[in-house]
C-alpha positions in Angstrom: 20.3 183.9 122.1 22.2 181.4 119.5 25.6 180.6 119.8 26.4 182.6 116.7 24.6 185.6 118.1 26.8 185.4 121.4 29.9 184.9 119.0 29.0 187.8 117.2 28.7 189.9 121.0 31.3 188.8 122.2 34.3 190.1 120.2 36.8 189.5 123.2 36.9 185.6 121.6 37.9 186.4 117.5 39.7 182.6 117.3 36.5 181.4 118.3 34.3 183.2 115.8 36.3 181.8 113.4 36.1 178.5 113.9 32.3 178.4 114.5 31.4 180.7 111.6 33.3 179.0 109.5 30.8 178.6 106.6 29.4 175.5 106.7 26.0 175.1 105.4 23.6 172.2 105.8 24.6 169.1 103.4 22.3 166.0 103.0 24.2 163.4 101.7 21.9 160.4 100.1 23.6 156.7 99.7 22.0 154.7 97.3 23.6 151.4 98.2 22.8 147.5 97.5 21.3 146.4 100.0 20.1 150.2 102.0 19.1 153.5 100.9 19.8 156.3 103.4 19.6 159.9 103.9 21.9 161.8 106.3 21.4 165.4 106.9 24.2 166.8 108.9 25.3 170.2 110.5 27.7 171.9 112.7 31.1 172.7 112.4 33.3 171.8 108.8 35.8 169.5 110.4 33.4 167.0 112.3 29.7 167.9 111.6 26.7 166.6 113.7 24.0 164.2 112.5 20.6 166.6 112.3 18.9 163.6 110.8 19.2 159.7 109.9 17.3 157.6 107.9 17.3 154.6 105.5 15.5 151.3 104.0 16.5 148.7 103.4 15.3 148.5 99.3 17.4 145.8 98.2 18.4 147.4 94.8 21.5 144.5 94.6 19.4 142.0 95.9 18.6 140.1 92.4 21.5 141.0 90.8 23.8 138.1 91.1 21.0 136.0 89.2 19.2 138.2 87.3 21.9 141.5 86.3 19.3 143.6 87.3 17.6 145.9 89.7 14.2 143.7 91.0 10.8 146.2 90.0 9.6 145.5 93.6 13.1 146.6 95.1 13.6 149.7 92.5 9.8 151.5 93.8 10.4 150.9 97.0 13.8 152.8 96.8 12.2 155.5 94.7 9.3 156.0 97.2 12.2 156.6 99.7 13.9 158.9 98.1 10.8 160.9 97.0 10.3 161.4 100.8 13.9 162.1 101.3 13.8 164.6 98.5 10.9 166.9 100.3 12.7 166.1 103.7 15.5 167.8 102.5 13.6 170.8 100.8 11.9 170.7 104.2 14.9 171.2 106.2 16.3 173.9 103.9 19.3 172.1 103.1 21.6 173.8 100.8 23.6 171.5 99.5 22.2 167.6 98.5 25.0 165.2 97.6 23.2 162.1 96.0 25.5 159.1 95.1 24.7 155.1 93.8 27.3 152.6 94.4 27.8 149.0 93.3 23.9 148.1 92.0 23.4 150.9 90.4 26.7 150.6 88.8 26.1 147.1 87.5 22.3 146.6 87.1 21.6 146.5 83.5 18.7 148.6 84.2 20.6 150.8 86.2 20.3 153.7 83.8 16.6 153.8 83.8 16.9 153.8 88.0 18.7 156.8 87.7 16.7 158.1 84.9 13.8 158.4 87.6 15.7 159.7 90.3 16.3 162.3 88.2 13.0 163.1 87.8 12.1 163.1 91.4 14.8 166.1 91.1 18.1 163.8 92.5 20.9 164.4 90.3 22.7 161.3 90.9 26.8 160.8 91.2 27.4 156.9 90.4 30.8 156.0 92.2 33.2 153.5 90.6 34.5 150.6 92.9 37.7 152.9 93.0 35.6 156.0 93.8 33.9 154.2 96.7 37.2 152.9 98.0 38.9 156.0 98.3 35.8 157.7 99.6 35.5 155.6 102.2 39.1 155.4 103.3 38.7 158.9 103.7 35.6 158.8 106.4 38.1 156.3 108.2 40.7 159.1 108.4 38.1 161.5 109.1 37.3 159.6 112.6 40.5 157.9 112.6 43.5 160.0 111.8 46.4 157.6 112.8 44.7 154.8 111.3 47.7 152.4 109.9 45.9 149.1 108.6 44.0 148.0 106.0 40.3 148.9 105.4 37.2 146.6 104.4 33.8 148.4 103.4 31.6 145.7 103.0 28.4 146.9 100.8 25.2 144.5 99.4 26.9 144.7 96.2 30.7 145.1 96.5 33.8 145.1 99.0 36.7 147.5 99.1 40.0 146.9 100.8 42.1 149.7 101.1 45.7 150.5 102.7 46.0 153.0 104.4 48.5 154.8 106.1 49.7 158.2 107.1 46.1 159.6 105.7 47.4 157.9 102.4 45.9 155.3 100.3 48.5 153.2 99.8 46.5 150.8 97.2 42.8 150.2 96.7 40.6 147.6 95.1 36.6 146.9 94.7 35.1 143.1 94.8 31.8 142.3 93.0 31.3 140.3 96.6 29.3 141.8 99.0 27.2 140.6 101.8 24.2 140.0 99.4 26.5 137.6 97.2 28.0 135.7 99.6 25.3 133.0 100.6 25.1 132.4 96.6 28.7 131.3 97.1 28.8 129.5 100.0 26.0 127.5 98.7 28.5 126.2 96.4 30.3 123.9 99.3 33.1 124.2 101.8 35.8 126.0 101.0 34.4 128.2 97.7 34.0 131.3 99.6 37.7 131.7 100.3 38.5 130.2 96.5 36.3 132.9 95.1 37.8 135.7 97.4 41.1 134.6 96.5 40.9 134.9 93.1 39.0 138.2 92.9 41.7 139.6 94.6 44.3 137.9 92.4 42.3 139.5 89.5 41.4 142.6 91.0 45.2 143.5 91.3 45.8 143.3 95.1 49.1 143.2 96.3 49.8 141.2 99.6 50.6 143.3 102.6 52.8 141.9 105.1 50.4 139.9 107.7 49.8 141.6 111.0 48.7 145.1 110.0 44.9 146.1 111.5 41.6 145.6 109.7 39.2 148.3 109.9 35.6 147.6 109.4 33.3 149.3 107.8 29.5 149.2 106.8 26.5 148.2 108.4 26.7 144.6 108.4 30.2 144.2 109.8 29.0 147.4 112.7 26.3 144.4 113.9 28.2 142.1 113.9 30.4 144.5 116.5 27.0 144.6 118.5 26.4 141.6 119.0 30.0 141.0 120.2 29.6 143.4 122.4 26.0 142.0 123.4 27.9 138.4 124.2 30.9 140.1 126.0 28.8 142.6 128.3 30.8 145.2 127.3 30.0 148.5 129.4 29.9 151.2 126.5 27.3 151.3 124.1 29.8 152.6 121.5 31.0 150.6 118.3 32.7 153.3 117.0 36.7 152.3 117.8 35.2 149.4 119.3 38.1 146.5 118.8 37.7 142.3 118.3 40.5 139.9 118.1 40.3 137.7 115.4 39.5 134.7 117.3 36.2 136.3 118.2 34.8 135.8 114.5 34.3 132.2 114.9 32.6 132.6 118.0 30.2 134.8 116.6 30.0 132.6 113.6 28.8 129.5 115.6 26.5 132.0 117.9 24.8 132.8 115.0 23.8 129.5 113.8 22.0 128.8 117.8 21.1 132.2 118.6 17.3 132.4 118.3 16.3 135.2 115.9 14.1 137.1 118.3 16.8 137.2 120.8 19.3 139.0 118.3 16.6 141.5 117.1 15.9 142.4 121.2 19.4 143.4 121.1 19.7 147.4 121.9 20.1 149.1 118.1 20.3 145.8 115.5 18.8 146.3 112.7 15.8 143.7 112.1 17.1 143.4 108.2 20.6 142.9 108.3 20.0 139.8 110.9 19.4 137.2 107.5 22.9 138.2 106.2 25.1 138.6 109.7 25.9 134.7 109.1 27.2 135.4 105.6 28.8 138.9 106.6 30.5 136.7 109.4 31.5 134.3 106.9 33.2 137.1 104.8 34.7 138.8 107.1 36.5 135.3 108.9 38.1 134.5 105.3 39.2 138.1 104.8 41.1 138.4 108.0 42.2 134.8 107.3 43.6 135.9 103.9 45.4 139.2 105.3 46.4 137.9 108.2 44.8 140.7 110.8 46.6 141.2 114.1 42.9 143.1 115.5 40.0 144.3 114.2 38.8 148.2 115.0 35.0 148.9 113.7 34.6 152.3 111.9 31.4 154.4 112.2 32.8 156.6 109.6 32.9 155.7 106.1 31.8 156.3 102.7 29.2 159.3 104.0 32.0 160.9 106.0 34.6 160.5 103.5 32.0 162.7 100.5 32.5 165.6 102.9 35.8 164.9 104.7 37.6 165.1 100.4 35.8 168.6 100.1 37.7 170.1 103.4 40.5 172.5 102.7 43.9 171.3 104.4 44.2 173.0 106.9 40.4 172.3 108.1 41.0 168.4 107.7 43.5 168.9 109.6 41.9 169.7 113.1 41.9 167.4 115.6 38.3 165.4 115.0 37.8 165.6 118.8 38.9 168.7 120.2 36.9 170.4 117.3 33.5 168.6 118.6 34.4 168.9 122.5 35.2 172.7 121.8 31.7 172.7 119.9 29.8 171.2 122.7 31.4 172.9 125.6 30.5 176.1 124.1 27.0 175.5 123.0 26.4 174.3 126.5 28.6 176.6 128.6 28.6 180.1 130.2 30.9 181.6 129.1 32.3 181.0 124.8 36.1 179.6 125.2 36.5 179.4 128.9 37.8 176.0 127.9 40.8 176.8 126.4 41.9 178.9 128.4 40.9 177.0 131.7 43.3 174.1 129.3 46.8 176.5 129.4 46.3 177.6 132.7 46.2 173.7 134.0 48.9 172.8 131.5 51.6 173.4 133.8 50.2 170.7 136.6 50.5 168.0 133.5 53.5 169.2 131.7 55.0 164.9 131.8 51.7 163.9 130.3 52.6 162.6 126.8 51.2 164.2 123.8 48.0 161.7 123.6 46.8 162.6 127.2 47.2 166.3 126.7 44.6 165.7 124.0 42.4 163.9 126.7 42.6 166.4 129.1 41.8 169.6 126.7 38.7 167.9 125.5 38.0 167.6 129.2 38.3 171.3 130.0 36.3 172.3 126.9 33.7 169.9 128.0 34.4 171.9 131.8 30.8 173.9 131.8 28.1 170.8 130.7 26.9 170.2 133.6 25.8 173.6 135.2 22.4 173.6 133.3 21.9 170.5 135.6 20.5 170.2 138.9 23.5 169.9 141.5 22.7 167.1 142.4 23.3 165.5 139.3 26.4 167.5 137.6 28.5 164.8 137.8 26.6 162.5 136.3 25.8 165.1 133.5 29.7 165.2 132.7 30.1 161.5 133.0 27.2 160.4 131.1 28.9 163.2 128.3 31.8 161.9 128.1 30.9 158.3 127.8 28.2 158.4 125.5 29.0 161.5 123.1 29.0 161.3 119.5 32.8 161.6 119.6 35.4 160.3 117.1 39.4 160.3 117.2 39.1 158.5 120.6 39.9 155.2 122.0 37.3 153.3 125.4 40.1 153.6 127.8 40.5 157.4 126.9 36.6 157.9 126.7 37.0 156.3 130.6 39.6 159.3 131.5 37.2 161.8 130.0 34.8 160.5 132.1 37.0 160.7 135.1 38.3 164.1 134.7 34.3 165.5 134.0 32.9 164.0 137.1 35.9 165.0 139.2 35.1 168.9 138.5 32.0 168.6 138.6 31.7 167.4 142.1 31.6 163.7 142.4 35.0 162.8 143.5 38.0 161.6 142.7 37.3 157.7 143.3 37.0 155.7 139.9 32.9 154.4 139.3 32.7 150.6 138.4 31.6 151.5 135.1 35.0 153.3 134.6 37.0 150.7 135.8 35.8 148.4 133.5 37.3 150.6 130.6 40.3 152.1 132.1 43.3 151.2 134.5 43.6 152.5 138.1 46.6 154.7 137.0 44.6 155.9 134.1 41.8 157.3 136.2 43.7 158.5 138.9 45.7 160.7 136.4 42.5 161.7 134.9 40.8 162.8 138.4 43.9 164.5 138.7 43.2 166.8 135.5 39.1 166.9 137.4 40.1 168.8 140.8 42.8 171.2 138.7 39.7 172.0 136.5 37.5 172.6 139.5 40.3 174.8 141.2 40.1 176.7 138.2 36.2 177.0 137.6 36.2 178.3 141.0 39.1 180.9 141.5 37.8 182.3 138.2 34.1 182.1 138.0 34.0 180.8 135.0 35.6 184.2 133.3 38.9 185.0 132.1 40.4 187.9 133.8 41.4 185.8 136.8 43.0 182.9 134.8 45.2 185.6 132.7 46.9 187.0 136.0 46.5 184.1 138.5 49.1 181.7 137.8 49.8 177.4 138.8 53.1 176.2 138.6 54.8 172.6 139.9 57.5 173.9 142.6 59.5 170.2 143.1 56.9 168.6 145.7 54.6 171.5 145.9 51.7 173.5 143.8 52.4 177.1 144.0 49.6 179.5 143.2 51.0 183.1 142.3 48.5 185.5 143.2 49.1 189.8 141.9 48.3 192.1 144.5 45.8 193.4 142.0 43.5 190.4 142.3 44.1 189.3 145.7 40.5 189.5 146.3 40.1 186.7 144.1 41.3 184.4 146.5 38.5 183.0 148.8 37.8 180.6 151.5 36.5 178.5 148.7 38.8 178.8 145.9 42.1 177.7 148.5 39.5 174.9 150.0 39.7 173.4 146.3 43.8 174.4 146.0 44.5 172.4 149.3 41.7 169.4 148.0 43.9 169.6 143.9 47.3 169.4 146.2 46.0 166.5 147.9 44.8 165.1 145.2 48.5 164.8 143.5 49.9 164.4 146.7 51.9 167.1 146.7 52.0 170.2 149.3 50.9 173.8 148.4 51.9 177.4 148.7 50.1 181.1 147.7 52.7 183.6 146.5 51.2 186.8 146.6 53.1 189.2 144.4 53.7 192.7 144.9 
């Protein structure tokens, strides 16, 4: 049975039909950049849809550009040829709804109209963005994965760069660069010290307006994202996650010089690098140490989300782009995978009173972890645990930080059996107190998974409550019964766990 079918049966859950037949049909949007062309088709729910399918190539379109004005023959087929496959992929996949945009090569080839001409005959209407256009757009992806982003954004392209400021959800000013990554070596090859001349003055001209020095850059695009990967590569770093992933500023030298001595082969080994951006990571490098220079970046914070995200985050009504990012893909993914449709929720108020001091970005934490509560049960038992920390860790989620994905992880492999001591791999990401708090959250779920059965009637009458130095569970008469061997073995094991005594008031 589908999870719309069990919505559909299940009319005890109406918020949840809602939000999961909210009518989102499948979009495919298709990025006709400089240097890549790419197809995403996506699905799932409005606020934060899943990627159903990836693909691009690396055509080139902008590559001849900055010499010739023009789109190279070569580069143009092989783009078409790409999009005549994406076109039938698409029709293949019964998308509804195909969203095909150009950026800055097809916006300044001189042949760029013919390009498009023959797009259009594969059956692509085509949507040419202005540097402003893409700008914005891709401010708004950021927001869409980062809503309390407060920093300045840089999208670097093949053709162009945008820097945007953004705060508050706002773009705060905006401006596009005819300097993207496949420009740049043209300009260094000019000597020392013309790459930050020319940035400087197309910024001058552009209109930019300095920002006081200190603020965050977020990156975006693919170049500056492997550049991220091999950072992480050189520092070990225990997720395999860019997305929020952050460098200090001092780092971009490093990688700079690593680049120059790193032997080729070795960087394309690395886990997910892209074998064509490697010729251009020196140059992106390059860029991105003069831009930070120029703007005087406190940190850097990579951003999966961008220009793709942004087409469909613009089209969202407000109060849909207004969801939490996360909560709306745990909530998603706990119910695809659960028992029993929006157990989580409600497994998320009864616990609340246990956490009442947490602050506002920890409550967050802990609800995803309670709609996440049921992903392991498919598993063998064995190996629940490790289902909800491997979950946690590695899910396609946005809107939060390593150390919180760490507490995520805690709280998931504390209810689902492994313990409440901190794995190596966790420690590495969080603090002690972190995860302690977070296995905390873990053993309240499990009390509730197991007093309940994973259904609601006994989480609507039983109640928890913090009583000074003790957890008091407040049991009706009408559903003593509930009350097992097993479900006061995990009560005495969650009051241990906070260090805190316990008592059952059974109520008349």
């Amino acid at each position: 049975m589908s999870l719309l079918d069990r919505i559909t049966r299940e009319p005890s859950h109406p918020d949840m039909r809602d939000q999961v037949l909210d009518p989102f049909h499948r979009i495919a949007i298709i990025d006709i950049g400089s240097n890549s062309v790419r197809l995403v088709v996506y699905d799932g729910p409005r606020r934060i849809p899943f990627t159903l399918f990836n693909e691009k190539i690396l055509a080139g379109l902008g590559a001849d550009i900055g010499t010739t004005g023009r789109i190279g023959q070569a580069a143009m087929e092989r783009g078409l040829r790409a999009l005549i496959r994406f076109q039938r992929l698409c029709r293949d996949m019964e998308v509804t709804d195909i969203r095909c945009v150009a950026t800055a090569a097809v916006r300044e080839a001189s042949n760029g109209p013919e390009f498009v001409a023959r797009v259009q005959e594969i059956g692509l209407p085509v949507r040419i963005l202005s540097g402003e256009e893409e700008g914005h757009t891709s401010a708004a992806g950021l927001v869409s994965g980062m809503p309390d982003a407060d920093g300045i954004m840089g999208d670097l392209g093949g053709g162009s760069l945008e820097l945007v400021r953004i705060r508050g959800g706002q773009v705060l000013q905006s401006v596009s660069i005819p300097l993207g990554v496949l420009r740049v070596r043209e300009v260094r090859a000019r000597g020392k010290g013309t790459l930050a001349r020319t940035l400087s003055a197309m910024l001058t001209a552009a209109g930019w307006q300095e920002e006081d020095a200190g603020l965050p850059f977020y990156m975006v695009g693919g170049s500056w994202r492997s550049l991220a990967r091999l950072d992480m590569h050189l520092r070990a770093y225990p997720l395999p996650i860019f997305h929020n992933y952050e460098l200090t500023p001092a780092r971009i030298p490093t990688l700079s010089r690593t680049l120059t001595t790193m032997d080729k082969a070795a960087i394309k080994a690395l886990p997910y690098m892209s074998g064509g951006r490697i010729p251009t990571l020196p140059d992106a490098a390059a860029l991105l140490g003069e831009v930070i220079t120029r703007l005087g970046s406190s940190k850097l914070v990579v951003s999966s989300y961008g220009l793709r995200e942004g087409l469909l985050y613009q089209d969202l009504p407000q109060d849909v782009s207004a969801q939490d990012p996360l909560l709306v893909a745990t909530r998603a993914e706990g119910d695809a995978q659960g028992r029993f449709l929006g157990h989580g929720d409600l497994i998320e108020r009864w616990t609340a009173p246990l956490f009442a001091d947490d602050p506002a970005p920890l409550r967050r934490i802990r609800h995803a972890a309670c709609l996440l509560a049921d992903v392991g049960w498919r598993a063998n038992p064995d190996f629940r645990a490790e289902r909800g920390l491997e979950t946690a860790l590695h899910g396609n989620w946005v809107g939060i930080t390593a150390p919180e994905r760490a507490m995520l992880a805690q709280a998931l492999y504390t209810s689902l059996g492994g313990g409440d001591a901190a794995t190596a791999e966790l420690q590495k990401l969080a603090t002690t107190e972190q995860l302690a708090r977070a296995a905390q959250w873990g053993l309240a779920i499990r009390m509730a998974q197991r007093l309940s059965g994973g259904v609601a009637s006994a989480l609507n009458s039983v109640s928890v409550a913090l009583d000074r130095a003790t957890i008091l569970l407040r049991v009706p008469a009408t559903d003593a019964d509930l009350l097992g061997e097993a479900a006061e073995r995990r009560l005495r094991q969650l009051a241990q766990g906070m260090g805190r005594d316990y008592r059952i008031e059974r109520l008349a």
